[in-house]
SEPAMAR-880062 format. One line per 10 residues: number of its first residue (from 1); their letters; for each residue y, z negated, x of N, C-alpha, C. Coordinates in Angstrom, 1 decimal. Atoms other than C-alpha are relative to their C-alpha. Layout:
N
NUM = a = Y,Z,X,Y,Z,X,Y,Z,X; ...
//
This chain:
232
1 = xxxxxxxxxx = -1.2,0.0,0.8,0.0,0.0,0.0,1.3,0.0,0.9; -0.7,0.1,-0.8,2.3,-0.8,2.7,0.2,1.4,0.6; 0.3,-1.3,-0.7,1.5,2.6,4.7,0.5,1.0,-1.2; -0.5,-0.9,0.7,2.5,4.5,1.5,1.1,-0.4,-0.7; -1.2,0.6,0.4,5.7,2.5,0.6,1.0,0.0,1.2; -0.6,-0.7,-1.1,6.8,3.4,4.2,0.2,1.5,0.1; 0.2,-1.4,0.2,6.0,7.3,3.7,1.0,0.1,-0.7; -0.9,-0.2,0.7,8.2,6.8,0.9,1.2,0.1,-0.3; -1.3,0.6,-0.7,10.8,5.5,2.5,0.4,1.1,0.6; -0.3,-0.7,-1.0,10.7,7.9,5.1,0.7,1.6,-0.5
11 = xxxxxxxxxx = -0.1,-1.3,0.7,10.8,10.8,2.5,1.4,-0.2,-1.0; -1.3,0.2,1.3,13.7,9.2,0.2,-0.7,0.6,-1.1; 0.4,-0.1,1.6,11.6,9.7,-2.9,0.1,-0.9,-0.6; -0.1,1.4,1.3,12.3,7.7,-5.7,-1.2,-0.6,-0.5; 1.4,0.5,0.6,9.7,5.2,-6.5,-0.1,-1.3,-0.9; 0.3,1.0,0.5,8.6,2.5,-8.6,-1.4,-0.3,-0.1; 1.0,0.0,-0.2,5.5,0.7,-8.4,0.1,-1.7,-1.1; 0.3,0.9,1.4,4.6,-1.4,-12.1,-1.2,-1.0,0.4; 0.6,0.5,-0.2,2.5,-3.9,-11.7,-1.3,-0.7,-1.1; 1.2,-0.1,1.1,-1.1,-4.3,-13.9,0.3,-1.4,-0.6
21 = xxxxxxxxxx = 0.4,1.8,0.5,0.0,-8.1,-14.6,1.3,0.1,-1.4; -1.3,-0.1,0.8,3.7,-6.8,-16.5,-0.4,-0.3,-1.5; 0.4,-0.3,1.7,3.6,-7.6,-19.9,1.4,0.8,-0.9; -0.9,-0.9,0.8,7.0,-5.6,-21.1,0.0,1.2,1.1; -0.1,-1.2,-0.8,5.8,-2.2,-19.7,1.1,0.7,-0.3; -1.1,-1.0,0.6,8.7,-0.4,-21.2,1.1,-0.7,0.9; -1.5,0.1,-0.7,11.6,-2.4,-19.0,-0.1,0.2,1.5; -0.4,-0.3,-1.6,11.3,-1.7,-15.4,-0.1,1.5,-0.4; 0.1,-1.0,-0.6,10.2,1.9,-16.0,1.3,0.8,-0.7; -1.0,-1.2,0.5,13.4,3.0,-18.5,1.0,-0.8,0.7
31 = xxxxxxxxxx = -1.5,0.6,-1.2,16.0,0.8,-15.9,0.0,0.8,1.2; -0.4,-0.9,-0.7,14.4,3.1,-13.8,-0.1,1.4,0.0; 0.3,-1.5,0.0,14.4,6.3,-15.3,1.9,0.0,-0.7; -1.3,0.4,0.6,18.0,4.6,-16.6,0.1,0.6,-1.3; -0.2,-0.5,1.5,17.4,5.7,-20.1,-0.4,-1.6,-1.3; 0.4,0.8,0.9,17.1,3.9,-23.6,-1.4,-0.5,-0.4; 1.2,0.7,0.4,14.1,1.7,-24.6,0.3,0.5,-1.4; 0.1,-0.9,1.5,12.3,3.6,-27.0,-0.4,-1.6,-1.3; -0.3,1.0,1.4,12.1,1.7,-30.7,-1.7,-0.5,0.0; 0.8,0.5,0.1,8.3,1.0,-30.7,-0.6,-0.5,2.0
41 = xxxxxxxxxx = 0.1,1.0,-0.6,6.2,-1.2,-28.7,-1.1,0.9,1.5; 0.9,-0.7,-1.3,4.6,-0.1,-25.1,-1.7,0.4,-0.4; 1.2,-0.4,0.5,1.3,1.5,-26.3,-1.6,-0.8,1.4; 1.2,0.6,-1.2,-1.9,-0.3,-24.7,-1.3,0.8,0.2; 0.9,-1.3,-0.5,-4.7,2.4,-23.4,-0.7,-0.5,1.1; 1.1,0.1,-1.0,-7.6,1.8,-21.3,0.2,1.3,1.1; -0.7,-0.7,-1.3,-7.1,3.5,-17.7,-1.8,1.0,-0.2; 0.7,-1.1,-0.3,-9.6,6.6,-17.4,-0.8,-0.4,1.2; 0.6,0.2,-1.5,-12.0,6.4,-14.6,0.0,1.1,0.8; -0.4,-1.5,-1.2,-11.2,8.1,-11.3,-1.0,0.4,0.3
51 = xxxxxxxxxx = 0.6,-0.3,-0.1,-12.8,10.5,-10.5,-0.3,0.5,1.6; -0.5,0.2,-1.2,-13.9,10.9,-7.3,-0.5,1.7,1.0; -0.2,-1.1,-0.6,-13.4,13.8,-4.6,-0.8,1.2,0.2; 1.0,-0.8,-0.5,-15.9,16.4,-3.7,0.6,0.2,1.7; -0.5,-0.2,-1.4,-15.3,16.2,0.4,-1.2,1.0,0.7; 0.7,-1.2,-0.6,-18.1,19.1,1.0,0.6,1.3,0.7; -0.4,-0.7,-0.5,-17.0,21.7,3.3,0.0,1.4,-0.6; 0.3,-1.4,0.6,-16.8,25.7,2.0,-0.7,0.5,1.4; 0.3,-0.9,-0.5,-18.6,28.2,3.7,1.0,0.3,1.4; -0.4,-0.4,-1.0,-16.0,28.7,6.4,0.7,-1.4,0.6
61 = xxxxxxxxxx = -0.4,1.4,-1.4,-15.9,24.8,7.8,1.2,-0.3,0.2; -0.6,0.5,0.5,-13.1,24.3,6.1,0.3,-1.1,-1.1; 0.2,1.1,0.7,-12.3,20.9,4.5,0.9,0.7,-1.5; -0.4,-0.6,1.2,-11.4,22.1,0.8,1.5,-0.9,-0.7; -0.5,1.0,1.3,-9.4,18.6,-0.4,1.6,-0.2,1.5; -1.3,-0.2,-1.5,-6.7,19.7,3.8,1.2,0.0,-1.0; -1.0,-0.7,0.7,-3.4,19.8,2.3,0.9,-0.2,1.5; -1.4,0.4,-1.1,0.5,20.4,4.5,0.8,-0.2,-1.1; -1.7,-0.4,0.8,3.7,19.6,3.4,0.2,0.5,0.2; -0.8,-1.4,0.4,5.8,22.4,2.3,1.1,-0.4,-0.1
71 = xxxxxxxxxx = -1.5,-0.2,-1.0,8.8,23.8,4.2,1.1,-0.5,-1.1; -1.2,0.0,1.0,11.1,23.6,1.0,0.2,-1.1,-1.1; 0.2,0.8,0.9,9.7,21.3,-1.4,-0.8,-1.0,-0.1; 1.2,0.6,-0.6,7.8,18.3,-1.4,-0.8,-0.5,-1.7; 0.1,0.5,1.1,7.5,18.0,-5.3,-1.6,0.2,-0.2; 1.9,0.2,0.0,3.5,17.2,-6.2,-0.3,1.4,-1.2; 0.8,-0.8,0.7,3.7,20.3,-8.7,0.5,1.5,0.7; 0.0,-1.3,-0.6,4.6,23.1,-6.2,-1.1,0.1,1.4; 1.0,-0.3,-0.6,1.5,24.9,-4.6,0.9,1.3,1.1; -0.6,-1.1,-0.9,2.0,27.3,-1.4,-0.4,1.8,-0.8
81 = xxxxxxxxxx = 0.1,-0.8,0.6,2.2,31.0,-2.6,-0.9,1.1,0.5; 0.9,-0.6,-0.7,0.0,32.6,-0.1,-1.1,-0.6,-0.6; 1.3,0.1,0.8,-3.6,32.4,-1.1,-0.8,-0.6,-1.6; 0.3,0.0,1.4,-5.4,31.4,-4.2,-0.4,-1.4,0.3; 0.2,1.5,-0.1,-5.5,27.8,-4.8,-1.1,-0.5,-1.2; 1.1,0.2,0.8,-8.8,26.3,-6.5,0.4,-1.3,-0.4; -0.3,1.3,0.0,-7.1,23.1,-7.3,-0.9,-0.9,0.9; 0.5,0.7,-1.3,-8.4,19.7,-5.9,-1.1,-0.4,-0.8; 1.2,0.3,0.3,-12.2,19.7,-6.0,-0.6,-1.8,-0.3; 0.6,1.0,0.3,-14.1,16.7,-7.9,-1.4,0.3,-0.2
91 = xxxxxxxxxx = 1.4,0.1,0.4,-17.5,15.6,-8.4,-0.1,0.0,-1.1; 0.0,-0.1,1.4,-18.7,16.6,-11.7,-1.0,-1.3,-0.9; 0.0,1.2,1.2,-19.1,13.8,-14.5,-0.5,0.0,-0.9; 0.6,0.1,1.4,-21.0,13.7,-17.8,0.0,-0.6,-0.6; -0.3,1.4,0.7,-20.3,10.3,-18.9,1.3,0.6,-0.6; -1.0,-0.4,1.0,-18.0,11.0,-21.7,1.2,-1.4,0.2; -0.6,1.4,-0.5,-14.7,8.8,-21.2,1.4,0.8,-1.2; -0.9,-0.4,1.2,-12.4,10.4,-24.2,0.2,1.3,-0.9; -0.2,-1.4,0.4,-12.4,13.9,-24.7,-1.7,0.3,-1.1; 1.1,-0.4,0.6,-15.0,15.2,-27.3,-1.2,0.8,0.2
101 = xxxxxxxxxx = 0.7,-0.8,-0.9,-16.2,18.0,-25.1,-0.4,-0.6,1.5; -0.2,0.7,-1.3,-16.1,16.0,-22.1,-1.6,0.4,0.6; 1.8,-0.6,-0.3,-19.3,17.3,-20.0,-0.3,1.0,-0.3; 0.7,-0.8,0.3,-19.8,20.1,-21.6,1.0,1.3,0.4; -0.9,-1.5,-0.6,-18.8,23.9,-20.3,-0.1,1.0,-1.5; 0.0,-0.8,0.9,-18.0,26.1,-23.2,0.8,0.8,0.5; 0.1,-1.4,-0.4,-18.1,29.6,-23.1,0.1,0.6,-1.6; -0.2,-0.9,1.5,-16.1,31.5,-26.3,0.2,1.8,0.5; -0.3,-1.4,-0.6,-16.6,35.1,-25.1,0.3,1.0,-1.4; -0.5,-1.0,1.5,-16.2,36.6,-29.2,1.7,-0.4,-0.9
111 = xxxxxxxxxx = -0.8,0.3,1.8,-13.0,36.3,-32.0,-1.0,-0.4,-0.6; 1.3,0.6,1.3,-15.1,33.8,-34.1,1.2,-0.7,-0.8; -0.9,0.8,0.7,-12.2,33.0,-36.3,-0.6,-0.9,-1.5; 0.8,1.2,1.7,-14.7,31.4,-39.1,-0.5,-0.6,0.5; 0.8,1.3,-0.9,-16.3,29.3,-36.7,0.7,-1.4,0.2; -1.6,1.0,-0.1,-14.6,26.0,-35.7,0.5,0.4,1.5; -0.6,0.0,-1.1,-13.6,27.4,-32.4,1.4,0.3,0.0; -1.1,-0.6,-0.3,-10.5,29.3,-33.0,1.0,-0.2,-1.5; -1.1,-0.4,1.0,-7.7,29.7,-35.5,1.3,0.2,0.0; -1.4,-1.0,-0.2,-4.3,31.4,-36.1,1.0,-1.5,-0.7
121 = xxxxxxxxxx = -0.7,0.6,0.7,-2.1,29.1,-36.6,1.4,0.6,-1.1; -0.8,-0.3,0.8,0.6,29.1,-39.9,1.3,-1.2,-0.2; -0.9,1.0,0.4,3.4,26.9,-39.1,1.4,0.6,1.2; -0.8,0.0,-0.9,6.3,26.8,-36.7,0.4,-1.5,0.3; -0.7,0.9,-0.3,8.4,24.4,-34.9,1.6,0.1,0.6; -1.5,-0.2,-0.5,12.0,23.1,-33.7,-0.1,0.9,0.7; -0.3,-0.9,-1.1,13.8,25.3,-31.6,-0.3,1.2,-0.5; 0.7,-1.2,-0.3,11.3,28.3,-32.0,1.2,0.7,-1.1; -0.6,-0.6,1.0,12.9,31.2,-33.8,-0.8,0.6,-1.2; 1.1,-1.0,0.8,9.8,32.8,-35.3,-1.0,-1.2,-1.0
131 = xxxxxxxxxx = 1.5,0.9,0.8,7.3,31.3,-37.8,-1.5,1.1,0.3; 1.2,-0.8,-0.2,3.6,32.1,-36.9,-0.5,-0.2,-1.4; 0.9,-0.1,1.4,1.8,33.6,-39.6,-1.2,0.8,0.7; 1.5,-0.5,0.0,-1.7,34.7,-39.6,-0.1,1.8,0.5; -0.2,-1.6,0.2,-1.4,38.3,-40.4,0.8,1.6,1.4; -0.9,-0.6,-1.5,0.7,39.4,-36.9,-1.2,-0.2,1.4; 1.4,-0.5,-0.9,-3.0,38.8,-35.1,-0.8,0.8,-0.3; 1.0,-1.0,1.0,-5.4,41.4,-35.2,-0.6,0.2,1.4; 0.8,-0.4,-1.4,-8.1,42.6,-32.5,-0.6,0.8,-0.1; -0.2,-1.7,-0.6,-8.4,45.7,-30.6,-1.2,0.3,0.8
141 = xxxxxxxxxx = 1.5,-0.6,-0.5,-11.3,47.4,-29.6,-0.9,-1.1,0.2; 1.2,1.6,-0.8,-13.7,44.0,-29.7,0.0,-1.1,0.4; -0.7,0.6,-1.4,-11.8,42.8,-27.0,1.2,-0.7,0.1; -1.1,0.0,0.1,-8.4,42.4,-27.3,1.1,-0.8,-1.1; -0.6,0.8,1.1,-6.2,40.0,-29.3,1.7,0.4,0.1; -1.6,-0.4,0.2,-2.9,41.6,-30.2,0.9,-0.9,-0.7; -1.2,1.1,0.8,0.4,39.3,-31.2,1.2,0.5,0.2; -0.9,-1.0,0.7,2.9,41.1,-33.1,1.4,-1.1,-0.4; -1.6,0.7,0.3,6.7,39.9,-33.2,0.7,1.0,-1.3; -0.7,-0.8,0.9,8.5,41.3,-36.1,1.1,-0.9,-0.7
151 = xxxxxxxxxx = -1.0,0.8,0.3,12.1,40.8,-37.5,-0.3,0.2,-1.8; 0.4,0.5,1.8,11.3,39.4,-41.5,0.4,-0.8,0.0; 0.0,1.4,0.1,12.8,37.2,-43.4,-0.7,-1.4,-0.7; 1.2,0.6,0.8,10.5,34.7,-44.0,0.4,-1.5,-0.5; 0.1,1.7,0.6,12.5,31.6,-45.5,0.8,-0.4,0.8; 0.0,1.0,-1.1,12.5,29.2,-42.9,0.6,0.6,1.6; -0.3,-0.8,-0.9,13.0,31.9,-39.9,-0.1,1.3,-0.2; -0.4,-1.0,0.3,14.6,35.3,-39.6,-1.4,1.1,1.1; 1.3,-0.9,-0.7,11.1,36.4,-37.3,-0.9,-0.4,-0.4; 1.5,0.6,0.0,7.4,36.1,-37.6,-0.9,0.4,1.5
161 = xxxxxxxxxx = 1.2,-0.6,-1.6,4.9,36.3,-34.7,-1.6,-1.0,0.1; 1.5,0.0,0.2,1.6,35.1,-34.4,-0.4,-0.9,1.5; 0.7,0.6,-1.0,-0.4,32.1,-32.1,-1.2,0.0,-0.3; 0.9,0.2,0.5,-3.8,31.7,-32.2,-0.4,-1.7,1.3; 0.4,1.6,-1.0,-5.2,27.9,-30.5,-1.5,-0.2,-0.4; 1.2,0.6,0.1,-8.6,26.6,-30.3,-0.3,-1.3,-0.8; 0.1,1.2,0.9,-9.8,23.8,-32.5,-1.1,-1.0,0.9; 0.7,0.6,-0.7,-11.9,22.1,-29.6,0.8,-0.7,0.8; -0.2,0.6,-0.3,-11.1,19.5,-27.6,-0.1,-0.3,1.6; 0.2,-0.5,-1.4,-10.9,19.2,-23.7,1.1,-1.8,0.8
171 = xxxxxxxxxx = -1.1,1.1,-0.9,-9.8,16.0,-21.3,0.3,0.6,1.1; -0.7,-0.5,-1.1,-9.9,18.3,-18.3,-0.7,1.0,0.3; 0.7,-1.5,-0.3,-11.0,21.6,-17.0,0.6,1.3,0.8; -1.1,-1.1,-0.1,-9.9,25.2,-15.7,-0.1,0.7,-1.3; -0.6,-0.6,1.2,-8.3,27.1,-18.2,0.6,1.7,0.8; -0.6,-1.4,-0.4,-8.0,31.1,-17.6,0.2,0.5,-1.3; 0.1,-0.5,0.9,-6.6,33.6,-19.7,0.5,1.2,0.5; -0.8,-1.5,0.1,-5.3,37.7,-19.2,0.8,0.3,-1.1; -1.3,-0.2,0.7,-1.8,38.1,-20.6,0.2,1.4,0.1; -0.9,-1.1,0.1,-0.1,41.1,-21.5,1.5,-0.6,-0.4
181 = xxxxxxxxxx = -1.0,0.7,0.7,3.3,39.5,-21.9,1.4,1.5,-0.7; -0.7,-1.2,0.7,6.0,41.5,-24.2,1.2,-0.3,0.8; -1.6,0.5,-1.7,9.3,42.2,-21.3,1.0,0.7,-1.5; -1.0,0.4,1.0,11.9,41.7,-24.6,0.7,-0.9,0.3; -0.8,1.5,-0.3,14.6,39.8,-23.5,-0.1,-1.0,-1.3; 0.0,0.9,0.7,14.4,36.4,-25.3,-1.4,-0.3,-0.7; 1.8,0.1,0.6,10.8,36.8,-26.0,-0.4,-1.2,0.7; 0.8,0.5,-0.9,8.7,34.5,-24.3,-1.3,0.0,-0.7; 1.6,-0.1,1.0,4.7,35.1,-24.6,-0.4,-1.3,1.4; 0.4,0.8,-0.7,2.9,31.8,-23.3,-1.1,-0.4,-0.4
191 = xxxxxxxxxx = 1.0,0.6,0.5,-0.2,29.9,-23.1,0.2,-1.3,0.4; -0.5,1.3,-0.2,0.0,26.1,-23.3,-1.6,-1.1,-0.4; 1.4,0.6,0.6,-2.8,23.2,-23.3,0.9,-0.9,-0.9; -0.4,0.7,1.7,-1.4,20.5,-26.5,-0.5,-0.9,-0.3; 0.5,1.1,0.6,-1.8,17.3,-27.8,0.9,-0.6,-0.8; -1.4,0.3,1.1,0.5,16.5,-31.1,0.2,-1.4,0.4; -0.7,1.2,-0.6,0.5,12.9,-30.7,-1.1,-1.1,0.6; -1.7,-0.7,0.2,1.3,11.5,-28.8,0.2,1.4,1.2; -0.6,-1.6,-0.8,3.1,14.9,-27.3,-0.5,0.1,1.7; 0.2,-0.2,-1.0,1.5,15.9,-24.1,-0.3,1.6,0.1
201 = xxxxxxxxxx = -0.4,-0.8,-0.3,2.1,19.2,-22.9,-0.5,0.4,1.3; 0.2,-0.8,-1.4,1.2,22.1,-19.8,-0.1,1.0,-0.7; -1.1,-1.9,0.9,3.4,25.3,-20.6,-0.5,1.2,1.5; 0.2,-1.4,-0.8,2.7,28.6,-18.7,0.6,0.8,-0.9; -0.8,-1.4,1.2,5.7,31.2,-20.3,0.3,0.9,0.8; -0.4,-1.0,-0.6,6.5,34.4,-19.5,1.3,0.6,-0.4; -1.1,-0.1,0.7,10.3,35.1,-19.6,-0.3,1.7,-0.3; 0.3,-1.6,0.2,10.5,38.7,-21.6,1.2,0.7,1.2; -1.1,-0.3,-1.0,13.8,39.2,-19.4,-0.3,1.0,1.3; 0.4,-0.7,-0.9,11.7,40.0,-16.6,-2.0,-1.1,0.4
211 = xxxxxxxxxx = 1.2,0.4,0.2,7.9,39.2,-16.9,-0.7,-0.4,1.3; 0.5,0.3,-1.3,7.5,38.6,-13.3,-0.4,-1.6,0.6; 0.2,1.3,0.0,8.4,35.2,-13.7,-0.5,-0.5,-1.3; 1.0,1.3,0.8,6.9,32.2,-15.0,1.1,-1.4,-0.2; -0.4,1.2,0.6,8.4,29.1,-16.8,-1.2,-0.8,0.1; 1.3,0.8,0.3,6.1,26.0,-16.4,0.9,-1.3,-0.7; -0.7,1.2,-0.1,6.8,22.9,-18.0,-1.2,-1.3,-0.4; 1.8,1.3,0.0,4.5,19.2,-18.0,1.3,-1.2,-1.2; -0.6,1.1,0.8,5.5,17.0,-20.9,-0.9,-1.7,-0.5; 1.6,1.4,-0.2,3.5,13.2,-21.0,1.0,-0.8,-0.7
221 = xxxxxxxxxx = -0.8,1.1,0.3,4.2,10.6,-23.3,-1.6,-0.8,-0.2; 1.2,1.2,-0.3,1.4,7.4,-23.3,-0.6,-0.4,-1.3; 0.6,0.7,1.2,-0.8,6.1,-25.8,-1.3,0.9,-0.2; 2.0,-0.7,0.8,-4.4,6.8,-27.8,1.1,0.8,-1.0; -0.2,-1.2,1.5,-4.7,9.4,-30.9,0.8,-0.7,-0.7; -0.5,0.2,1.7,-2.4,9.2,-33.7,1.5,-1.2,0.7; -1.1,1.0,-0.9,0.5,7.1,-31.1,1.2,0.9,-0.3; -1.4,-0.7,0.0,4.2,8.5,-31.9,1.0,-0.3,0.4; -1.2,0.0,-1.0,5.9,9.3,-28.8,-0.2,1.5,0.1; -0.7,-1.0,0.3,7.8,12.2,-28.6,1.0,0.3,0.7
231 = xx = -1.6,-0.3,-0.7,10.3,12.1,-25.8,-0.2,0.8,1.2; 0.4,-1.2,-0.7,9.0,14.8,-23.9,0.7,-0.5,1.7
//
């Protein structure tokens, strides 16, 4: 602890370190985030079990879990841009510890929209300008899941466009997907992982502006199912 409260030092990163005995978890960390104490009460949650590393070497006798600091940034969510990064290998787990799928590898290789895997969602939210409706997905040779923007007025918002989400459940995993993103300014086509409440968030968008880039954004607020925090 000492050896990484010196590092810390040395880097001028901002830190705080809570202590498992606190019983008002909510005042040291918004004194130090200097914001308002939210209206309900510090949510209490059982800590996950760590999981622990895979330290096996690859094929070319290289340690897999090496990392350097980076020339520009030292922030824990910027990876180097040269080569392909496999995140940071763990030993795989089957003891179920929250997630419903937890242990298990699923593999949706069809549109099974009558199944419980998938469905189009019919709602919208703040901010967005479009309401997703059903009818704006449709699929292309088999294969292909098309999502259609169109200007309608539908009520509530002067666009409609189309999400589709999975109805399965996931504590942790990789997640791939092949985008076509639409290069419309003001568009953005994204995929995101989601958890209503409370609100946890991991955004991957593509500005239409210029599709080259990428928007990420990580939103965490604490608590079990059915907890309402919301302050992104």
């Amino acid at each position: 602890m000492a050896q990484l409260v010196r590092d810390l030092q040395r880097h001028s990163v901002k830190y705080l370190f809570v202590s498992a005995e606190e019983r008002d978890g909510w005042a040291n960390l918004c004194e130090f985030l200097e914001c308002e104490r939210p209206v309900g009460a510090y949510p209490p949650i059982a800590d996950q079990r760590r999981r622990r590393l895979d330290m096996r070497e690859d094929g070319d006798g290289r340690d897999r879990v090496k990392s350097k600091r980076l020339k520009f940034d030292s922030a824990p969510w910027t990876i180097e841009r040269s080569g392909e990064w496999q995140g940071v290998p763990t030993v795989r787990s089957d003891a179920c510890c929250g997630g419903s799928q937890q242990g298990k590898e699923i593999l949706t290789e069809e549109w099974d929209f009558g199944s419980e895997h998938w469905t189009c969602r019919d709602d919208t939210f703040p901010s967005n300008l479009v309401l997703f409706q059903p009818q704006n997905f449709r699929i292309e040779d088999d294969i292909y899941g098309v999502l259609t923007l169109r200007r309608k007025n539908a009520h509530v918002r002067n666009y409609t466009s189309a999400s589709i989400s999975s109805q399965q459940r996931f504590l942790y995993g990789k997640f791939e997907a092949k985008i076509k993103p639409a290069p419309v300014s003001g568009v953005i086509t994204g995929m995101f992982l989601h958890r209503s409440t409370p609100r946890q968030e991991i955004d991957v968008e593509f500005l239409g502006r210029d599709c080259k880039m990428i928007l990420t954004n990580v939103y965490y607020n604490p608590g079990v199912d059915g907890s309402k925090f919301d302050y992104g």
